[in-house]
N, C-alpha and C positions, 0 to 999 in steps of 0.2 A: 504324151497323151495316149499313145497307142499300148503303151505297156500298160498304164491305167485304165485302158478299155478293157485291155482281155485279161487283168486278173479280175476287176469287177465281174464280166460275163460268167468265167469258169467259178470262182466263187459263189455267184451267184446260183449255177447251177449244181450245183456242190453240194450247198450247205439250204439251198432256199425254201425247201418242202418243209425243211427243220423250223425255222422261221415261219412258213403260212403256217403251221399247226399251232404254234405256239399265238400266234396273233389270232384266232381262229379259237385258241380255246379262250386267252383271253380276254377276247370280245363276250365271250359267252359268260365266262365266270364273273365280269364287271355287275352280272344280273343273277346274280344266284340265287339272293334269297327271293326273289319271286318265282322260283323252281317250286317252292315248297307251298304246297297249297292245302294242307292238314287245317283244322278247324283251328283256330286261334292265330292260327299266323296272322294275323291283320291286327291282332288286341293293341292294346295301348302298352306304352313300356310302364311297369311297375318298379318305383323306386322308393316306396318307401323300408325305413330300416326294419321294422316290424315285418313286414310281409319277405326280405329277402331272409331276414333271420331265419324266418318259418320253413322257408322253402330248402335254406341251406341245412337245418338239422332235419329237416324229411330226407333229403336225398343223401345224407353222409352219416349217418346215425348206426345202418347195420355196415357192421366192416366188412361182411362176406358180398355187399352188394353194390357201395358204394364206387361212384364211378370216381376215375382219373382223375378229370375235370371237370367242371360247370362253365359254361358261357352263358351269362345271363341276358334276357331279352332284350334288341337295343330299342332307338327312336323307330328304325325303317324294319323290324321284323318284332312278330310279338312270342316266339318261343323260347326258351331254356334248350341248350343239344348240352346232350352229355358225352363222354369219351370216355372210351373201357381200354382196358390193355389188350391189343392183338386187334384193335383197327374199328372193333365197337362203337356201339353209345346208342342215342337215344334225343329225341324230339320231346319236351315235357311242354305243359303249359306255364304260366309263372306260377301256381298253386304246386307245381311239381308233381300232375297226374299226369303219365306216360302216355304219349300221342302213338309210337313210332319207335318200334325199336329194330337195331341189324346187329348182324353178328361179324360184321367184315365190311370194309367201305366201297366194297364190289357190288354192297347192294344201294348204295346211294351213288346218283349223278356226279353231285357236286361232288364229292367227297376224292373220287377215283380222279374225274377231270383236274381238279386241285393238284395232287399230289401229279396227274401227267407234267401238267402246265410248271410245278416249281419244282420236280426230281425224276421225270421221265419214267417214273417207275421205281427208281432206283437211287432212292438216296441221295448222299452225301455226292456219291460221283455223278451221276445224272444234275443234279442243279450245278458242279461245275461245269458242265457240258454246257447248259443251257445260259452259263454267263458267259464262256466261250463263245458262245453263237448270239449272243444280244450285244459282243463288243465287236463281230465280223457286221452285224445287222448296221450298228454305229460305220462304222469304215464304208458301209456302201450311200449311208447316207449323203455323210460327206463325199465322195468321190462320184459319186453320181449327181451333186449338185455342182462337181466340176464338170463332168462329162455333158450337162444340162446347155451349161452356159455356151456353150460352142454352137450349138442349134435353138437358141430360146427364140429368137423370130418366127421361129415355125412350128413355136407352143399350141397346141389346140386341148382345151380340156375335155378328156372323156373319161367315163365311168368304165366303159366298155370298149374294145376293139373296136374299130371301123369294117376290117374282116380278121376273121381267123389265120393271116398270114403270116408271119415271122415279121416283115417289114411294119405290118399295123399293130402285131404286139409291141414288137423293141418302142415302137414311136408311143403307144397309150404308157406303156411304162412308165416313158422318160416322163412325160408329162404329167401323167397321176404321180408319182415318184415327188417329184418338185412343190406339188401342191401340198400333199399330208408330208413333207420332210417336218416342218416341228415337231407335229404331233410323234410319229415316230422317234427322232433323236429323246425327245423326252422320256419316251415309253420303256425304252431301250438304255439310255442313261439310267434312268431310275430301276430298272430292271436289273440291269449288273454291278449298278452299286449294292446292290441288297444282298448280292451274293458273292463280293470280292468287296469285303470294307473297306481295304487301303484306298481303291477307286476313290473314296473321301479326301484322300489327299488332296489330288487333284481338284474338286470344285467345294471343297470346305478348307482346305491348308493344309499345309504340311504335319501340323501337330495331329490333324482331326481323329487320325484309327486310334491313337494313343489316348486323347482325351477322349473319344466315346467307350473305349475298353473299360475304363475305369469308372467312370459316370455308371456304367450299366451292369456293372458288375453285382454280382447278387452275394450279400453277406456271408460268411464262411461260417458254418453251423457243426458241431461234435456230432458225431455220427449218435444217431436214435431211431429206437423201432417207434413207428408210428403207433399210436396207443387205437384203442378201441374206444372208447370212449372221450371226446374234447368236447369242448366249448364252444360249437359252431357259434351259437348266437353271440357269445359274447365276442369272438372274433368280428362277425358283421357289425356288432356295439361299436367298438374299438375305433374300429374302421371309418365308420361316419362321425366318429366324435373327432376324430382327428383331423377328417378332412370333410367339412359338412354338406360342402356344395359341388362335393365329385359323384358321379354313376360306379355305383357298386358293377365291374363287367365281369370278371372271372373269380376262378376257385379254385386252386388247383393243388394235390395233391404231391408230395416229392417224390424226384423221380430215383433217388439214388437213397445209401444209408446213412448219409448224411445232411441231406435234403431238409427243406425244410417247406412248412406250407405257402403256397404265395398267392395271395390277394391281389387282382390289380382292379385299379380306379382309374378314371378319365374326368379330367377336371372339365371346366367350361373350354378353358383357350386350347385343350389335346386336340391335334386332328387325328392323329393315330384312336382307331374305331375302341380299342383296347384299353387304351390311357398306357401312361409309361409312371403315373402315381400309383406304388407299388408297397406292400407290407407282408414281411415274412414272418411267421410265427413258429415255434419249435415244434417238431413235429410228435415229442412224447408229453408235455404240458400242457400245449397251445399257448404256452407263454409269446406275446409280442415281442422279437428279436430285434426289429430296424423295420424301418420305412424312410422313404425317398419321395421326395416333393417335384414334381414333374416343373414345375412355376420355379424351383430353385436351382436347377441345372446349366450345364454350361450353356451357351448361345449357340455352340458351335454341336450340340447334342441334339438340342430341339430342334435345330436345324435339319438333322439326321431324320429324325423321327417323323419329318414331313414327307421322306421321300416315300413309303410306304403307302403311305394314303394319295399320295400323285398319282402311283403308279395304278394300284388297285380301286381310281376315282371312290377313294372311301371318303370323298371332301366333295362337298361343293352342288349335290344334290342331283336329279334329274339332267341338267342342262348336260355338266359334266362327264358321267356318264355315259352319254349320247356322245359326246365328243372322243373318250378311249374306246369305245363300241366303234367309232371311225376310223381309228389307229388301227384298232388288233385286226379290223376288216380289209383296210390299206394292207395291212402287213401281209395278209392271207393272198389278198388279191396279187399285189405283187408278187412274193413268192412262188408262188405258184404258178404263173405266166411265165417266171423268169426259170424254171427249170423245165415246163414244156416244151418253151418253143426255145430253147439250150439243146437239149437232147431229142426232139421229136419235129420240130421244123425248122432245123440247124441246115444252111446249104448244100445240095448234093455237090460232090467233088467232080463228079461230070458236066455238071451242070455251070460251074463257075468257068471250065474251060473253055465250053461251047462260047458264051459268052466272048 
């Protein structure tokens, strides 16, 4: 138990400033689209096929100006953002008249907090950093609801220290710690699954990295230069005739020369904000290539696809929200106590002798 104490401590002080930021940002980003306070953002979602037609060939029509991507306005925010190459875009109404444009996501909150919160900055290596440290966040759970149980008769719940001592942090820790541990483990599970898939092994099965690889795999398309002129509208046609009672949500553009265009939808029963009901279209014809029925998927896929929307409360409304707002604030709070009073009200060596 003593050797469980002091890697939890050192670990703790280690790695735990890493962890408050990260809980700390996303507490903040669970609320992002109420950042944006431009004229429309409150409008109603627009879904009918006519009006996204309209909007998808205004904004993809000139190819010198066309953006990346489209995200189109959900139920909880009433804008279009667009995505440019080199970190752009753009805030439109659903009519696709420009609210809001940047030329770098330095000049947007959400945008920089985002990319802090899932790549540090930095990519591909920064979000494995940050599954590294959502699986050490997981090991202190659990072992601090070992280290709990040894002293739970002398649980008191606080928000706050009693004082600023070492002795009355270690104690609010252990206690606030015990109390938000669900919330946490979930935050945290669902966090590093999203960034290490095999993780699915373990609480979807053995088979699960293997069958979501292939489920989600995007059709293989001959290399094509993207034409100047398509058929947006009849792509959006397409789209809803196929699938009548999904939200037309994105639009996007290939990223590669072999690419091809990809539409995605959100049926009724997606919790994923996005939909994972998906159509690719070729990117020198606009010919329709394949689509994929989110309702016809493995069990063990949709299952996948829920962990997103847990983590980023994109499910479940107001209530829930407030409750990951509780997590990433737990996690900050924690954190952050747990490397102060580690390195800053750690026992003087003189002082434990006198003693």
């Amino acid at each position: 138990m003593k050797l469980l104490d002091l890697i939890h401590r050192w670990a703790g002080g280690l790695i735990g400033l890493l962890l408050a930021l990260m809980g700390l940002s996303g507490a903040i980003l669970v609320h992002r689209d109420a950042w944006v306070t431009l004229p429309h953002a409150g409008d109603a979602q627009i879904q009918s096929t006519a009006a996204i037609a309209t909007v998808a060939e205004r904004l993809m029509a000139d190819p010198a100006t066309r953006p990346q991507s489209v995200t189109f306005a959900s139920a909880n925010f009433g804008l279009d953002r667009l995505a440019t190459p080199g970190g752009g875009g753009a805030y439109t109404d659903q009519a696709g008249n420009v609210l809001l444009r940047w030329s770098s996501q330095w000049e947007r909150p959400e945008l920089w907090l985002f990319d802090f919160h899932h790549h540090l900055f930095t990519g591909d290596a920064g979000e494995a950093v940050i599954g590294v440290a959502a699986l050490i966040g997981l090991f202190f759970v659990i072992s601090g609801t070992i280290l709990w149980w040894r002293t739970r008769k002398t649980f008191a719940f606080r928000l706050w220290p009693a004082r600023m001592t070492r002795p009355a942090i270690v104690r609010q820790h252990r206690d606030l710690g015990i109390v938000i541990a669900p919330l946490l483990a979930l935050s945290l599970l669902t966090g590093a699954t999203l960034v290490f898939r095999p993780l699915t092994a373990v609480i979807l099965g053995p088979s699960a990295p293997a069958t979501i690889d292939k489920a989600l795999k995007a059709p293989k398309a001959p290399p094509a230069r993207l034409a100047d002129r398509l058929d947006w509208r009849g792509m959006i046609v397409a789209a809803r005739a196929l699938y009548p009672d999904a939200e037309i949500r994105s639009l996007a553009l290939p990223r590669g020369a072999g690419g091809t265009i990809t539409l995605r939808m959100r049926k009724p029963a997606e919790w994923l904000p996005n939909g994972r009901t998906t159509l690719w279209f070729a990117a020198d014809t606009g010919a329709l290539l394949a689509h994929r029925d989110d309702s016809k998927l493995p069990q063990v896929v949709k299952a996948y696809n829920t962990i997103y929307p847990l983590h980023a409360a994109k499910v479940g409304g107001l209530g829930y929200r407030l409750v990951m707002t509780l997590s990433g604030l737990g996690l900050a709070m924690l954190g952050s106590f747990a490397v102060w009073s580690f390195w800053f009200r750690r026992p003087r060596p003189g002082r434990r002798l006198s003693r």
